[in-house]
N, C-alpha and C positions, 0 to 999 in steps of 0.2 A: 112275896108279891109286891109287899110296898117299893122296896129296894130294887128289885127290878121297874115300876112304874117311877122312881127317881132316876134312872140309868136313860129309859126309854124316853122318859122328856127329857132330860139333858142333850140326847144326839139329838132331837129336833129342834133343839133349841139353838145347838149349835148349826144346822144344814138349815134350819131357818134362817140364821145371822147369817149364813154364808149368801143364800142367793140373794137374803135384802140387801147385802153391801153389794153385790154385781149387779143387781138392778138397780140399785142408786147410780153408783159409777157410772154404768151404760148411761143411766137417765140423763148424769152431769155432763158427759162429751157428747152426749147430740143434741145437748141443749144450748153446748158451746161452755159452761161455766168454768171460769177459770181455777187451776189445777187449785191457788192457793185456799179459794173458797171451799171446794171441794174438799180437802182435808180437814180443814176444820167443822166444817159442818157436816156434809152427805158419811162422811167415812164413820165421822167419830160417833154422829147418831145411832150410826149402821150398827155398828162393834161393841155400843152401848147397847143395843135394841134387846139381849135378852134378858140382862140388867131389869129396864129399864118393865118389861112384860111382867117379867117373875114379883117385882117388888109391886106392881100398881096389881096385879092378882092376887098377892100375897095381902094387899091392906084392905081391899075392894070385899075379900072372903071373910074378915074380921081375923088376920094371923098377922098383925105388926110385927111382930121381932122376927118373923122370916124375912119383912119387907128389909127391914134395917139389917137385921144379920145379913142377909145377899149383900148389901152392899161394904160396908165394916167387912166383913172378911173376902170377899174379893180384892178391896184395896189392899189388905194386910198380903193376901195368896200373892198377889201383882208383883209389888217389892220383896217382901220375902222367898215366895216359893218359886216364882216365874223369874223373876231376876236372879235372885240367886244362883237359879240350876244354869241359867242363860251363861251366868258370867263365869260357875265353873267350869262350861266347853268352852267359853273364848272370853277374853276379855273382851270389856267395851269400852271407847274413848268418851267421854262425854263430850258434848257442845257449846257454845256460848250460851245458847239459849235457855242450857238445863239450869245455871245460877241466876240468870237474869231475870227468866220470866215462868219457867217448867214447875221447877220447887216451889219458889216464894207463894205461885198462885195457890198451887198443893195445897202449902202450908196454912194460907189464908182462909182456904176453902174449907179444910180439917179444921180449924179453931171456931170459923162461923158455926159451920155446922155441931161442935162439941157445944157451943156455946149454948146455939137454939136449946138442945133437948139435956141440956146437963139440970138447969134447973126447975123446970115443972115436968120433968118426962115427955114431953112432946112436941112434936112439929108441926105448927098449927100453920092453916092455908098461907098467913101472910108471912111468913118466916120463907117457905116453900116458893113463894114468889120472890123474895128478896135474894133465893140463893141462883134461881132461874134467870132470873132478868140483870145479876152481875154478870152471871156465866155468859148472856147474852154482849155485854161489856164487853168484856174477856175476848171475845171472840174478834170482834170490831176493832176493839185494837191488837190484835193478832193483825187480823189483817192488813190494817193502813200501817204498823209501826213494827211489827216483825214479821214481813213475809217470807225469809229464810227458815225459822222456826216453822210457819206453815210448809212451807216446801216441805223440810224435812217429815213432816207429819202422813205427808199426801199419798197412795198408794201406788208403787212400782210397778204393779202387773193392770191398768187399765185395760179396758178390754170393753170395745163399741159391740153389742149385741142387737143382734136383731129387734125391731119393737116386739115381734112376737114372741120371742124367746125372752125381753126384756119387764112384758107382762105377765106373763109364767113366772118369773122367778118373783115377782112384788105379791103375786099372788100365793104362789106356795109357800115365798120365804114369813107372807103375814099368815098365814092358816099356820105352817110350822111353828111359827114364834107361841102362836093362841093354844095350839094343841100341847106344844110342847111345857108351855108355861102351868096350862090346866092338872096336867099327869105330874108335873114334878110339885107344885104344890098341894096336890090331893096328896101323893106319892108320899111328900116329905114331911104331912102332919100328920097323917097315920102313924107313921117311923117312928116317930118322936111319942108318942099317944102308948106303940106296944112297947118300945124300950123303957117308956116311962122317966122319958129326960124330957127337956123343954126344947120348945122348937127353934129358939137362939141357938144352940149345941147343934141343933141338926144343918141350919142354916150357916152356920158359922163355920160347919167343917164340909159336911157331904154335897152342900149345894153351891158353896161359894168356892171350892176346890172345883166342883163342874163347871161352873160357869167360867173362869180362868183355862180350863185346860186348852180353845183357842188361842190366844195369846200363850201359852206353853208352847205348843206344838210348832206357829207361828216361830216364835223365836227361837227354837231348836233347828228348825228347816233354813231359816236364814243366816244362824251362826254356820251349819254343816255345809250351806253352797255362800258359806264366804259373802253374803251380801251383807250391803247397810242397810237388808227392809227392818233390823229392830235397833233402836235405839231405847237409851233411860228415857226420851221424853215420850214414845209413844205411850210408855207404862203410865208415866206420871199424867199423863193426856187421860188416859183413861181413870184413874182414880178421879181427877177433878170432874169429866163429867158423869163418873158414879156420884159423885157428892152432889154437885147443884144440878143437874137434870134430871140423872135417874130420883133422887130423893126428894128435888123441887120441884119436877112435876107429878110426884106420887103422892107429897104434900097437899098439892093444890088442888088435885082430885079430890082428897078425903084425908083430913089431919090423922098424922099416926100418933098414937101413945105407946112410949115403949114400957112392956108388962113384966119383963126378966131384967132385976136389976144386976145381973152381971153383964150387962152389955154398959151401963153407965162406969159400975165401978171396975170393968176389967179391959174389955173389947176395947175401947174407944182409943184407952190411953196407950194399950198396943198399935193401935192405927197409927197414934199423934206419934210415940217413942220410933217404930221404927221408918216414917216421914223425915223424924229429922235427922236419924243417922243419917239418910240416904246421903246429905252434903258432906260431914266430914270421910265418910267411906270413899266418895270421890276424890279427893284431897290427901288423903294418907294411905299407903307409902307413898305412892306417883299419884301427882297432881294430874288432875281432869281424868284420870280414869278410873275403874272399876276393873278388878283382876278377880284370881281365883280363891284369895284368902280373903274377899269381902262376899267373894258367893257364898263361903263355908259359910261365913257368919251370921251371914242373912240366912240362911236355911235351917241352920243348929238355934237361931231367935223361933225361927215357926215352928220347928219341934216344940220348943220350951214353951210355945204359947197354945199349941196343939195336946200335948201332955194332958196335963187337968183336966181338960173339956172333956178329950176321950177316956181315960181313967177314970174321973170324977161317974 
């Protein structure tokens, strides 16, 4: 029953995310805002939203390392699992934007945030603010100094909806996100409680593989009809704002303490290790791209770091 109350919030989580990102959308072209705003905010909020439910439920209930596990292994599912499978149906070209501003922010954003909670075990409010109110940075200069990076960011299938039907979906997609957040965190500390493992383990595999499977399916459907809707930076877009929004605003609600210390001494530095392959994986063999002998490897790395957890 737990297992299935994990399964059953995850699809609401995800039909939740779906109608808040086409009600945002709708909301941003009848409101007029311009496409490049729109990608970096309404989309990436959207796509973060169940992120962003599951961890501030998750810390709000007193279960921090689910809040933190959803996020650490989603990033880790992102580039390993979701990439990888991505890049073994097709390769992908990378863009200028992925060394100039995609990675480096990544990279920054993973080091802050390693930084906060590596030494007293916690993300206290103002730590949470300072990762929020960069990512706000971040965002501002996206927009005034790489608007092509936002482009690329932006979503392909817009779609003007009715207000009524544009209400409906803000409506269902927020009671989805609430319902579905409730069940999988009841769902996923149960789980954890009769297998008698810790709820990092259950977070770090069975919840944060759910929350990814959008972005899987997402980039499976856009390699198979030959589109450019997925690129490396949509992924790396979303790891960054799993780190400073989903964690800086779940911070600043209510400090987390992380209680399972294999999330300091194992999780993180799988997050940091495979962040910075992702650069020279673009670069070797063919420059600026990503082929299908960097998918293997990214995927045979999430086995290797999947292993122990499940075995253990």
């Amino acid at each position: 029953m737990n297992f299935i109350a994990i399964v059953v919030g995850l699809l609401l989580l995800i039909r939740g995310g779906d109608w808040l990102m086409r009600a945002a959308v709708s909301l941003s072209l009848e409101m007029r805002i311009p496409k490049i705003v729109v990608g970096m905010t309404v989309v990436s909020f959207a796509t973060s939203a169940p992120e962003l439910i599951v961890s501030l439920q998750s810390a709000l209930s007193g279960h921090p390392d689910l809040a933190v596990g959803n996020v650490v292994g989603s990033n880790i599912a992102n580039l390993a699992f979701v990439l990888g499978i991505t890049i073994m149906i097709s390769p992908i070209y990378v863009t200028k934007s992925f060394y100039s501003t995609d990675w480096p922010m990544m990279l920054l954003a993973t080091f802050i945030f390693i930084g906060f909670i590596y030494f007293d075990q916690t993300l206290a409010q103002w730590e949470g603010a300072v990762l929020f109110i960069l990512l706000i940075l971040f965002i501002i200069y996206l927009i005034l100094y790489q608007k092509q990076a936002v482009i690329d960011e932006a979503p392909e299938d817009d779609e003007l909806l009715s207000r009524q039907t544009t209400f409906s979906y803000l409506l269902l997609g927020g009671f989805g996100l609430w319902l579905g957040s409730e069940t999988l965190v009841k769902g996923a500390v149960a789980l954890a409680n009769n297998l008698g493992v810790s709820e990092r383990i259950i977070s770090i595999t069975v919840v944060s593989i759910g929350t990814s499977i959008p972005e899987l399916s997402a980039s499976i459907i856009a390699v198979i009809n030959k589109e450019k809707a997925i690129s490396i930076g949509n992924l790396i877009g979303s790891n960054i704002f799993n780190l400073m929004a989903v964690m800086g605003l779940t911070a600043i609600v209510t400090p987390i303490s992380i209680g399972d210390m294999g999330m300091l001494q194992s999780d993180i530095w799988w997050m940091l290790g495979i962040s910075l392959l992702i650069l020279p994986l673009a670069y070797l063999p063919k420059k600026m791209r990503l082929g299908r002998i960097d998918g293997i490897i990214l995927f045979f790395l999430y086995i290797a770091f999947l292993w122990p957890l499940i075995m253990g």
